[in-house]
C-alpha positions as CSV (number, residue, x, y, z in Angstrom):
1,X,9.9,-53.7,41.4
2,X,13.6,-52.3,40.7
3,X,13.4,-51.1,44.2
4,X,12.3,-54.5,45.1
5,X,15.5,-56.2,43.2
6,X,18.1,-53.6,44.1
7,X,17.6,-54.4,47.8
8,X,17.6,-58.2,47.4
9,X,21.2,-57.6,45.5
10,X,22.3,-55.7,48.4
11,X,21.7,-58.4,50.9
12,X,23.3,-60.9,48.6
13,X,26.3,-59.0,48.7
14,X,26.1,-58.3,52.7
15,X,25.5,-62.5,53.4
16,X,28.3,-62.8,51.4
17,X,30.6,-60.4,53.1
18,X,30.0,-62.3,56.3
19,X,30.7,-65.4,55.1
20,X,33.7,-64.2,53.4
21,X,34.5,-62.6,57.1
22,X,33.6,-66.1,59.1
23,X,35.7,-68.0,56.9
24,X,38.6,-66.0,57.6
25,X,38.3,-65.6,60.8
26,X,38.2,-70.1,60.7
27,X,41.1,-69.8,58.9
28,X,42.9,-67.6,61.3
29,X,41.7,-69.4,64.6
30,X,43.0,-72.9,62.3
31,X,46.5,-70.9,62.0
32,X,46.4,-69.6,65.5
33,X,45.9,-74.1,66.8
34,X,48.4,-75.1,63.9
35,X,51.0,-72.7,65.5
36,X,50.6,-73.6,68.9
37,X,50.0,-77.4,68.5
38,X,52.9,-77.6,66.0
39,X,51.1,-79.6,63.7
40,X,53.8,-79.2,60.6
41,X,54.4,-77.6,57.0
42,X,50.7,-79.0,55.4
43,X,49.1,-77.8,58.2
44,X,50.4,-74.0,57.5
45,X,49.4,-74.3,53.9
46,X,46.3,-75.2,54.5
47,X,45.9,-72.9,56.9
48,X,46.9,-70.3,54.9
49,X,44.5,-71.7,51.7
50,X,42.0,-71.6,53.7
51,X,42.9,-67.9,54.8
52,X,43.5,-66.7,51.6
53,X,39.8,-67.9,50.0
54,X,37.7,-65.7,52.2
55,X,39.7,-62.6,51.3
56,X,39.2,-63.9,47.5
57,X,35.8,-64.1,47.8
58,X,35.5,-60.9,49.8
59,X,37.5,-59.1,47.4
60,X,35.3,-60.6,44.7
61,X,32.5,-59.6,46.4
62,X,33.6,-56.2,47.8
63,X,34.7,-55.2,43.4
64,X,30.7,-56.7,42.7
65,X,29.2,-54.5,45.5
66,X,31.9,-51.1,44.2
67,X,30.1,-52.0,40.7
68,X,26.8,-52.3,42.2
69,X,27.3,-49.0,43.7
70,X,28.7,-47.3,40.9
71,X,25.9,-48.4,39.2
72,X,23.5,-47.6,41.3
73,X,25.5,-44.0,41.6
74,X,25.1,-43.9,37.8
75,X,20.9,-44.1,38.1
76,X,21.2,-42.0,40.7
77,X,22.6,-39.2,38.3
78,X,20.6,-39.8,35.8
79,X,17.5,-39.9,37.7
80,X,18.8,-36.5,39.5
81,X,19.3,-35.1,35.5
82,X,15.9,-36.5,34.7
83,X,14.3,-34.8,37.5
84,X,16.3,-31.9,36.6
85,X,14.8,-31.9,32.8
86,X,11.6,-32.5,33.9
87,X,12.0,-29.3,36.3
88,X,13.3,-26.8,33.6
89,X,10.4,-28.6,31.2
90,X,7.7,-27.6,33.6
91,X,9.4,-24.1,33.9
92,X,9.1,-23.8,29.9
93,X,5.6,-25.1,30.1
94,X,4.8,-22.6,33.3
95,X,6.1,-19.6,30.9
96,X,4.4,-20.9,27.9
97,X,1.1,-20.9,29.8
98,X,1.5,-17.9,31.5
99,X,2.4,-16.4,28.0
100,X,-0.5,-17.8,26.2
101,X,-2.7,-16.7,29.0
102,X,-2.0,-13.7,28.6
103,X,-2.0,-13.5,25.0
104,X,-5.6,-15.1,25.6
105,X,-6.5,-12.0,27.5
106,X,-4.8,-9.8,25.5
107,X,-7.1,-11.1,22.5
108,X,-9.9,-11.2,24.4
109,X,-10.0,-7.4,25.5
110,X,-9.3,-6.4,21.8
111,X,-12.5,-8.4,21.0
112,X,-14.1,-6.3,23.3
113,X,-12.7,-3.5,23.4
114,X,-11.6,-0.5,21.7
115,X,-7.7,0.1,21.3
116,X,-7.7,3.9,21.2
117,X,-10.2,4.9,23.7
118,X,-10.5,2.4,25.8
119,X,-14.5,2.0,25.5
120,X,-16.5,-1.1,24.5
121,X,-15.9,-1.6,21.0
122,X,-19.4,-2.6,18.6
123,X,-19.4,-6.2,19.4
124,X,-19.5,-5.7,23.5
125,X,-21.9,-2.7,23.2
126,X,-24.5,-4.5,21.3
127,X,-24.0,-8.0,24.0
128,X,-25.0,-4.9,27.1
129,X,-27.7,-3.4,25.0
130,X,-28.6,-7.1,24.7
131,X,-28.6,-7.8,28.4
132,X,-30.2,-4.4,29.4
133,X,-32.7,-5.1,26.8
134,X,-33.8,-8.8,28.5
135,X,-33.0,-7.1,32.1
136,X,-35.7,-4.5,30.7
137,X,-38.4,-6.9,29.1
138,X,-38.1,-8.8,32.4
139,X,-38.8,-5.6,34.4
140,X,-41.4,-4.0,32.2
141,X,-38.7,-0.9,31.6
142,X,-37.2,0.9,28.8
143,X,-33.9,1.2,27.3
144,X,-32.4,4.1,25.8
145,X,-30.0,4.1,23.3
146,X,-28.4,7.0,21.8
147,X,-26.2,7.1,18.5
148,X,-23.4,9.9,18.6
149,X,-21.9,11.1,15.7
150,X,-18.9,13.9,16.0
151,X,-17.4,16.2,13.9
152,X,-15.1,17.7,12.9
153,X,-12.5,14.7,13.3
154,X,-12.0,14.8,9.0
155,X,-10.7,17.9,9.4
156,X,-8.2,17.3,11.9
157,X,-6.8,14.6,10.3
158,X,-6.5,16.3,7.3
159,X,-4.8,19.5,8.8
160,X,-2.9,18.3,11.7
161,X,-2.6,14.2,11.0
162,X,-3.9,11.5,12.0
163,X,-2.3,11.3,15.6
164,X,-3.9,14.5,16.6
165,X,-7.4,13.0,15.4
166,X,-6.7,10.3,17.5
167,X,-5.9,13.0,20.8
168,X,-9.5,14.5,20.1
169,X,-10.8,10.9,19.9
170,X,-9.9,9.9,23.4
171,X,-10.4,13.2,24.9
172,X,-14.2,13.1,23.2
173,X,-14.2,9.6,25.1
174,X,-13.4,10.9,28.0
175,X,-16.1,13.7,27.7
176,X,-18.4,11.8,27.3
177,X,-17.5,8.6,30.3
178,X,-17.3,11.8,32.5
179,X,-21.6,12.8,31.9
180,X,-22.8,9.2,31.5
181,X,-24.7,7.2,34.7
182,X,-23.3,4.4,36.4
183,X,-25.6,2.4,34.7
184,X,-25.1,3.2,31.6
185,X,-22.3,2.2,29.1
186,X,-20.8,4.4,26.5
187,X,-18.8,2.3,23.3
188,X,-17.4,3.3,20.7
189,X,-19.0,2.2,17.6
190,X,-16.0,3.1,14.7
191,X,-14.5,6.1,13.6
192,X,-16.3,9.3,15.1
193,X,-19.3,7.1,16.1
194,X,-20.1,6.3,19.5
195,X,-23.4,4.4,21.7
196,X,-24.3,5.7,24.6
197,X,-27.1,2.8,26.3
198,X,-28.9,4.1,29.0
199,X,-30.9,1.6,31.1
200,X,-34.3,2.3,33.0
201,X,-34.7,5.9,30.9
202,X,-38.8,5.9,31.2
203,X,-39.5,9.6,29.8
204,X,-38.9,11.3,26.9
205,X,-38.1,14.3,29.2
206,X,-35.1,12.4,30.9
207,X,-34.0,10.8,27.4
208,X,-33.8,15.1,26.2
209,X,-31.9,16.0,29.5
210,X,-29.4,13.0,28.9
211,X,-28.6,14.0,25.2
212,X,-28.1,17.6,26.5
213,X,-25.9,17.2,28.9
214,X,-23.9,15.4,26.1
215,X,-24.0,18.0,23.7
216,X,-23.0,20.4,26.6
217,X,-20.1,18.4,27.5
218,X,-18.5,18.2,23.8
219,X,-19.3,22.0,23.3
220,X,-16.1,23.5,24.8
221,X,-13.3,24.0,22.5
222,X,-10.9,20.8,22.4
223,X,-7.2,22.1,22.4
224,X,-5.2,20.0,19.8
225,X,-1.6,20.7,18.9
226,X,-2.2,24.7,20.4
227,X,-5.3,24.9,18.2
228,X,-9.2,25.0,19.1
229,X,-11.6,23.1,17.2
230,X,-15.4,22.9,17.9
231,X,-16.9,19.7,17.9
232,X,-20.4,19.5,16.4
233,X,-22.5,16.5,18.0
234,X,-25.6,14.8,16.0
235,X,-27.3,12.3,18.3
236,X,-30.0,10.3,17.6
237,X,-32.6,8.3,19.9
238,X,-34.6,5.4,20.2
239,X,-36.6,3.8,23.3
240,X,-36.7,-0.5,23.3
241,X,-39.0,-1.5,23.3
242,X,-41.0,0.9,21.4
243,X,-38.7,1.6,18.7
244,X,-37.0,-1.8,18.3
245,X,-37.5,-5.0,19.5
246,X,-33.7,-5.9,19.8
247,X,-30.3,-4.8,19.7
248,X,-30.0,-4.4,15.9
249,X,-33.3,-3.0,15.3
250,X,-32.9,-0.2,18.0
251,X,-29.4,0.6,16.8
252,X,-30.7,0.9,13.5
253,X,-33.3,3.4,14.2
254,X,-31.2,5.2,16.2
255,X,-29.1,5.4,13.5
256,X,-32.1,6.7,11.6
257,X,-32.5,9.7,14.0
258,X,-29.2,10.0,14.0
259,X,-29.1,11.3,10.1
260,X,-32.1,13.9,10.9
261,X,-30.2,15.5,13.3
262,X,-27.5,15.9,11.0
263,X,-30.0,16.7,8.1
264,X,-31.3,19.6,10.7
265,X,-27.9,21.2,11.1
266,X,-25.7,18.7,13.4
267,X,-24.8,19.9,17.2
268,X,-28.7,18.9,18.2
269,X,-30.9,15.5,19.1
270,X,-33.8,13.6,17.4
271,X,-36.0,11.1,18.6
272,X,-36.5,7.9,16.1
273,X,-40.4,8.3,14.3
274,X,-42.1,5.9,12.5
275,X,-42.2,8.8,9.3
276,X,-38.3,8.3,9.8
277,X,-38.0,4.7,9.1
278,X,-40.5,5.2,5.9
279,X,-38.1,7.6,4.7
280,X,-34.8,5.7,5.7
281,X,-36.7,2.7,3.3
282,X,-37.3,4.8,0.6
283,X,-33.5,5.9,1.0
284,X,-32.9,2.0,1.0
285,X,-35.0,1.4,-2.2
286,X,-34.0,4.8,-4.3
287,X,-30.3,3.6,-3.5
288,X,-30.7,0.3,-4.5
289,X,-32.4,1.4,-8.2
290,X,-29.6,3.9,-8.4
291,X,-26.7,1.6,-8.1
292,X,-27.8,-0.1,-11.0
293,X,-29.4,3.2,-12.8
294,X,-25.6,3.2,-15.0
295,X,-25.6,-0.4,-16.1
296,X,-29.2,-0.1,-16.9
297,X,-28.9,2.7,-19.2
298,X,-31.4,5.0,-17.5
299,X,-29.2,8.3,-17.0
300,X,-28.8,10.8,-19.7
301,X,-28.1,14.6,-19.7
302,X,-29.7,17.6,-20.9
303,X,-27.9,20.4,-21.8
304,X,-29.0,24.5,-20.4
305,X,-27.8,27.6,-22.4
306,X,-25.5,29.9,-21.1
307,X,-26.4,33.5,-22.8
308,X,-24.0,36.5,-22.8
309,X,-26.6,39.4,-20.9
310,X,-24.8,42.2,-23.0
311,X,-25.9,40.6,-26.7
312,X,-27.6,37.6,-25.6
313,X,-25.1,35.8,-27.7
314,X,-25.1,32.0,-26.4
315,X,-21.5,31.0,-25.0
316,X,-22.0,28.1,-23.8
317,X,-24.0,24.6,-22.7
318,X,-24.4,23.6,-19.1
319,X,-24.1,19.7,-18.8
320,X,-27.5,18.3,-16.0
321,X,-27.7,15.4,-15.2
322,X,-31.1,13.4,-15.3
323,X,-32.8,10.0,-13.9
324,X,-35.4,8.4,-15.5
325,X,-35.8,5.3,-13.8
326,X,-38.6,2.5,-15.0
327,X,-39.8,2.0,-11.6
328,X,-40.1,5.0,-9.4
329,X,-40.2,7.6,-12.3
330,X,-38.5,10.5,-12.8
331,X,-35.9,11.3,-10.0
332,X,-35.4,15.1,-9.0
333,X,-31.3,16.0,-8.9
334,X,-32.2,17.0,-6.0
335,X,-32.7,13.5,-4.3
336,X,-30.4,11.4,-5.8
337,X,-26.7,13.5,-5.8
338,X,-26.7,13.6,-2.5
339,X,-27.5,10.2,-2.2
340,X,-24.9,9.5,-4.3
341,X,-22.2,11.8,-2.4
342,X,-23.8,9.5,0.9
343,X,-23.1,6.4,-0.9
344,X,-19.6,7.1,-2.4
345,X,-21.4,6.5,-6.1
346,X,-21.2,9.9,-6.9
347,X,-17.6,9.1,-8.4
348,X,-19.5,6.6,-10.9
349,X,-21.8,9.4,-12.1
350,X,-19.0,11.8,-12.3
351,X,-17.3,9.7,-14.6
352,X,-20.4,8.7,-16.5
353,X,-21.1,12.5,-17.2
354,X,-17.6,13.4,-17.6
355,X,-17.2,10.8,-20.6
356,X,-20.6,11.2,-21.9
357,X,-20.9,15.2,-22.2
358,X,-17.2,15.6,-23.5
359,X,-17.8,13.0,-25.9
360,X,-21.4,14.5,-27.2
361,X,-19.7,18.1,-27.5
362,X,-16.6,17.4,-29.0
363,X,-19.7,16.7,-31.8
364,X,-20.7,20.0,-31.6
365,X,-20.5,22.1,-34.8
366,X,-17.3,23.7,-35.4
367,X,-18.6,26.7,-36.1
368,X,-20.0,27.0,-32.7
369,X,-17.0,26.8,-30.1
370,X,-18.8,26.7,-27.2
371,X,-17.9,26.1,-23.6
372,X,-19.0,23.0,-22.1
373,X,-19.7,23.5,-18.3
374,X,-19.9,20.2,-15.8
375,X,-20.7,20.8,-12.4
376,X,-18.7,18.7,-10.1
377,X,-18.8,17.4,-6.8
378,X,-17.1,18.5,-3.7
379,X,-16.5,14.7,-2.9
380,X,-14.0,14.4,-6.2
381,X,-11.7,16.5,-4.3
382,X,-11.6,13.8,-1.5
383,X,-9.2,11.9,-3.8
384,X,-8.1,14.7,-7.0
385,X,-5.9,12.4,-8.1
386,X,-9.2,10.3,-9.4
387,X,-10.8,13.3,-11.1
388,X,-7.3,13.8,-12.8
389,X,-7.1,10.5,-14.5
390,X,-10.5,10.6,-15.1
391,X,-10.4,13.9,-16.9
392,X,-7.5,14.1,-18.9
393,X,-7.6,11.5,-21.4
394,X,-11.0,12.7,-22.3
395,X,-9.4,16.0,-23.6
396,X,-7.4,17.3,-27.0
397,X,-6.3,14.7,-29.6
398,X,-9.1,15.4,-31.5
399,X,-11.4,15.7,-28.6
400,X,-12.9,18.7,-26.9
401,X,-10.0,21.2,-25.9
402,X,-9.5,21.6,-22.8
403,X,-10.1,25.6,-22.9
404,X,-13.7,24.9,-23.8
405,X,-14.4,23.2,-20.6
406,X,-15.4,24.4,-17.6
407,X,-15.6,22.9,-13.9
408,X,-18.2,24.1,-11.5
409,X,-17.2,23.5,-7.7
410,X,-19.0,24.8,-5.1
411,X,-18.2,27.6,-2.6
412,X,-18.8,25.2,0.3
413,X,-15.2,23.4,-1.0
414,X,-13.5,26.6,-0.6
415,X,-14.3,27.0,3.0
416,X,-12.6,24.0,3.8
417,X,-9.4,25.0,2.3
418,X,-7.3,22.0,1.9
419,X,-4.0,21.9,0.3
420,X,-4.9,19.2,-2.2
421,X,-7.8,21.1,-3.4
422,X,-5.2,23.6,-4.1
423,X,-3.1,21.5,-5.9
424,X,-5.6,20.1,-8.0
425,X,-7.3,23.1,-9.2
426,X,-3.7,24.5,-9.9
427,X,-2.8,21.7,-12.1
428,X,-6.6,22.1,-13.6
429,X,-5.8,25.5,-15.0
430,X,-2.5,25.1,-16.1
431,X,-4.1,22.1,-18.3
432,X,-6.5,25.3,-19.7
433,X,-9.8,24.0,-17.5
434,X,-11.7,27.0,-16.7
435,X,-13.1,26.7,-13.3
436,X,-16.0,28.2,-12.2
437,X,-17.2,28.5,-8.2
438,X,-21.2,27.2,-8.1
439,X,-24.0,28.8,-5.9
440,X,-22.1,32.0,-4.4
441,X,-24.0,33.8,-2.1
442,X,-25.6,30.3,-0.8
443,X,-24.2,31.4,2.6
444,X,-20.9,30.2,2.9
445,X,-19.0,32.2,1.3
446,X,-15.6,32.7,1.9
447,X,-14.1,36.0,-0.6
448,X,-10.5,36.1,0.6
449,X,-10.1,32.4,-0.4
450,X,-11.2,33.5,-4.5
451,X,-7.8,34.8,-4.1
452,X,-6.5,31.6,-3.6
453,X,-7.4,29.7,-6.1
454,X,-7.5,30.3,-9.8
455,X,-10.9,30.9,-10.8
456,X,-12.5,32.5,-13.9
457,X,-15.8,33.1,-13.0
458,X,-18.4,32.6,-10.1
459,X,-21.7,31.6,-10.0
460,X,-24.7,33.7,-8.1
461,X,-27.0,31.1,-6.7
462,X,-30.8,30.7,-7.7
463,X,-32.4,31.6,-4.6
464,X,-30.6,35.1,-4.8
465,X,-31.2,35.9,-7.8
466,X,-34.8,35.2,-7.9
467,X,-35.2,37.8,-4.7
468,X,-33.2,40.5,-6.6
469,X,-36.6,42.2,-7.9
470,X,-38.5,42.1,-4.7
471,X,-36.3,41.8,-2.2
472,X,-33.7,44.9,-0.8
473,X,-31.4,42.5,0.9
474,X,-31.3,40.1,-2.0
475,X,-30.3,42.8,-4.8
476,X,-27.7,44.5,-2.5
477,X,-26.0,40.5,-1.8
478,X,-26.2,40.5,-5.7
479,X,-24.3,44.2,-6.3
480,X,-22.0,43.5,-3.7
481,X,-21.2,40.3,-5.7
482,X,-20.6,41.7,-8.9
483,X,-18.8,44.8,-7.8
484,X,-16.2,42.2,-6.0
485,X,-16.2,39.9,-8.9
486,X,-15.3,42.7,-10.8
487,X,-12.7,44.2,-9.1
488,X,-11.0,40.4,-8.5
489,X,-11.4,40.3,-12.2
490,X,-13.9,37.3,-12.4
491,X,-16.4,36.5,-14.7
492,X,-19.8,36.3,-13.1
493,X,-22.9,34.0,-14.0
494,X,-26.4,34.7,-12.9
495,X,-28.3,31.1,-12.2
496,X,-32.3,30.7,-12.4
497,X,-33.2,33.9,-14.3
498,X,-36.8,33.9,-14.8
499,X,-38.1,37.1,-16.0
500,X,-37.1,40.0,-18.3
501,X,-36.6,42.1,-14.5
502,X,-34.1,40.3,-13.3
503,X,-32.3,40.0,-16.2
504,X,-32.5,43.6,-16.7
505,X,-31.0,44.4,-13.3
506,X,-28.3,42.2,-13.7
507,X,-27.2,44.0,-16.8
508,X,-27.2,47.2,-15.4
509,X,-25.0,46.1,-12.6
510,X,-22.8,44.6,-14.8
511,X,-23.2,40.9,-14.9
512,X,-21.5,38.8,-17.4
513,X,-23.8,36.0,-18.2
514,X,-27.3,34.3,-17.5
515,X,-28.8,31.1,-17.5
516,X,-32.6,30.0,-16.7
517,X,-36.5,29.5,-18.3
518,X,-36.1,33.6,-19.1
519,X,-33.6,32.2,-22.2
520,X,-35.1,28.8,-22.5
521,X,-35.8,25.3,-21.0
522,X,-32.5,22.2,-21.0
523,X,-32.1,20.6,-24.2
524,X,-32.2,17.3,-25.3
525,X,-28.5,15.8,-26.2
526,X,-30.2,15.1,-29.4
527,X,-31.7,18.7,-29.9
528,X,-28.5,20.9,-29.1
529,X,-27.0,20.5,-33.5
530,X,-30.4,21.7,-34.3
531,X,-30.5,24.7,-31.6
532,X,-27.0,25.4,-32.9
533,X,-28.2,25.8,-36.5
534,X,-30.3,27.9,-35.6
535,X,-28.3,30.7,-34.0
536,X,-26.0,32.8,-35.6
537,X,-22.0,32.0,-35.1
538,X,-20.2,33.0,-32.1
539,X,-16.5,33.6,-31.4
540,X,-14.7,31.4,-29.0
């Protein structure tokens, strides 16, 4: 329509300029006749009126058409700027797509995928083990899906930093992308776990060659900051359909194997059984009573004497801990600590006992100083710092001193020989905490590192010390014990004496103290002022 109008202006303008043109050319022939007839003055002046209206209106017409032009110059620019705006707009918008994407894809890959390793993260692994589990049901097949846990990436972390844990992450990755089929996909589940799902695995024969060709490719040494660590693989396995129906269900009892493997000694394979997922539900159902086993008021602790073997003078009170719940019974130690160390509630019970056996002893006749002795758990020294602000306040102003208690840890905490742990026994002892190292001789002992660390006295474990009468090997572990003990200048404590033998050995070979049925059962909280009474005083 503006098209429409702008040309019907422009041929106003050019009808006008021709008739502008043929009037003065009239005008001029009218001059040209006037002149050569003669015809007078009037004649001239008309002549020249009627020359001089043309060019009026021609000017006229010629200053309309220069503002018609300018004008239409004037769209012209802006329609040019407009096109121009709407050209660096679409530029914008071109970026601001391309951006977004790409910031689409970006979040789209870390949905899927894992940042460090590059692997299929949880969420993509369990959509494949999803399709090879229809692609499988379709076929009549199997699908084989194998949960890896790896050690020791802890340990790494804690002794040469997190980035370095992060080096033996990927190069674990790549280990294990190098041995796995085309077919199969290997994610990475969190942490040190990782899913290797292997479609159209029919035998248990092939599943066993798979997991060892696994456990071969993570056994050379991984080179980290000009260090070697050996990486101890637990892998556990489960067949769909015959072990789980769907992707959860077959993780799950993978997961399942997975722990027996690492119950028989890690760096091995084990097959999901139906006898595992009993137990795994038992695990489910003991957890669940113990999380509640606090509030409920079903712990309480018994107390063992600790006998001096040169005068059988009693020197002290060994805090246990016991489980008496309403609905499965009496729990063994045994069963629920390291379900509790599993679960991360064995920091609730150490506080619990803490609180409750200094509080019960500080009620302990005066007359009797005797040393309180609370194992505790390797897992407290994950976090000291806890421990520490646990412990403390309990301690002098009226409480129990701190010289009268005493710390069991055991030697399997040494081994790992963390600066921390250092630190925290250091500060333990300068507070007067006697510390005490729990079942020596268990098999991972570690002598030089007694050196290390400030303890008083050591521990033999049970199971040697009930082989010491009938077993060569068993009473030589024991001498060699106390002969180092005594030349490090540490106390030494004989656990699980029985009989009147053993305890006889052990003072002949010059062990400090003794514990066990041979001096009497644990004590009721409420029985230890009257068991007091009854023996004679002894000196702190």
């Amino acid at each position: 329509m503006k098209a429409a109008r702008r040309h019907f202006r422009l041929q106003q303008a050019k009808h006008a300029t021709l008739a502008a043109a043929a009037l003065a050319v009239a005008a001029i022939v009218l001059a040209v006749t006037a002149e050569l007839l003669d015809l007078g003055e009037i004649w001239r002046w008309l002549t020249l009126l009627l020359l001089a209206l043309p060019m009026l209106v021609g000017i006229g017409f010629a200053l309309r058409l220069h503002e018609q032009i300018r004008s239409l110059q004037r769209r012209f620019d802006a329609s040019r700027q407009r096109r121009d705006e709407l050209q660096r707009v679409n530029q914008r918008l071109e970026q601001e797509l391309a951006k977004r994407v790409d910031y689409e894809r970006r979040l789209a890959y870390q949905a899927n995928y894992d940042d460090l390793t590059r692997l299929p993260n949880r969420g993509l692994a369990l959509d494949r083990l999803a399709q090879s589990i229809k692609r499988a049901r379709r076929l009549n097949a199997k699908v084989l899906g194998m949960f890896i846990d790896l050690d020791p990436f802890k340990q790494v972390n804690d002794s040469l930093g997190h980035p370095a844990a992060e080096r033996l992450q990927r190069e674990a990755a790549a280990r294990l992308t190098e041995v796995h089929r085309e077919a199969d996909t290997v994610a990475r589940l969190g942490g040190d776990e990782f899913l290797l799902i292997c479609p159209d695995v029919d035998t248990v024969g092939s599943a066993e060659g798979l997991a060892e060709n696994v456990l071969a490719a993570l056994s050379p040494p991984f080179l980290v900051d000009n260090q070697e660590f050996l990486v101890r693989a637990s892998i556990g396995l489960a067949f769909f359909p015959a072990d789980g129906n769907d992707p959860e269900q077959l993780l799950k009892n993978a997961d399942v194997a997975l722990y027996r493997a690492k119950d028989q000694g890690r760096n091995r394979f084990s097959f999901f059984t139906r006898e595992m997922d009993l137990a795994a539900q038992q695990r489910l159902m003991l957890e669940s009573h113990l999380r509640h086993a606090v509030d409920a008021g079903e712990l309480r602790l018994v107390y063992q004497p600790i006998l001096a073997l040169a005068d059988a003078r009693v020197v002290g009170l060994e805090a246990l801990l016991r489980w008496q719940s309403p609905h499965l019974g009496p729990v063994d130690p045994t069963e629920f600590i390291p379900l509790a160390e599993d679960t991360g509630m064995i920091h609730e019970l150490t506080r619990w006992v803490l609180e409750h056996a200094v509080s019960q002893a500080a009620t302990w006749p005066r007359e009797h100083p005797l040393r309180l002795t609370v194992n505790i758990s390797p897992k407290e020294f994950a976090l000291p710092e806890r421990l520490i602000e646990t412990l403390m306040p309990l301690l002098g102003q009226g409480r129990l001193p701190a010289d009268r208690l005493e710390l069991e840890l055991t030697e399997g905490l040494l081994v790992q020989d963390q600066p921390a742990t250092g630190n925290a026994l250091d500060y333990l002892n300068e507070r007067g905490i006697r510390l005490c190292v729990d079942d020596f001789g268990s098999g991972q002992s570690a002598l030089v590192l007694l050196q290390r660390y400030p303890f008083d006295a050591l521990k033999i474990d049970r199971r040697t010390i009930q082989g010491i009468a009938r077993d060569p090997a068993d009473a030589a572990l024991v001498r060699a014990i106390l002969a180092m003990a005594g030349a490090l200048g540490i106390e030494t404590v004989a656990d699980g004496v029985e009989t009147e033998a053993q305890a006889e050995f052990l003072r002949r070979h010059g062990c400090h103290y003794a514990q066990g049925y041979r001096f009497g059962a644990a004590l009721e909280a409420d029985e230890v002022a009257g068991f007091l009474a009854a023996i004679a005083p002894v000196r702190a």
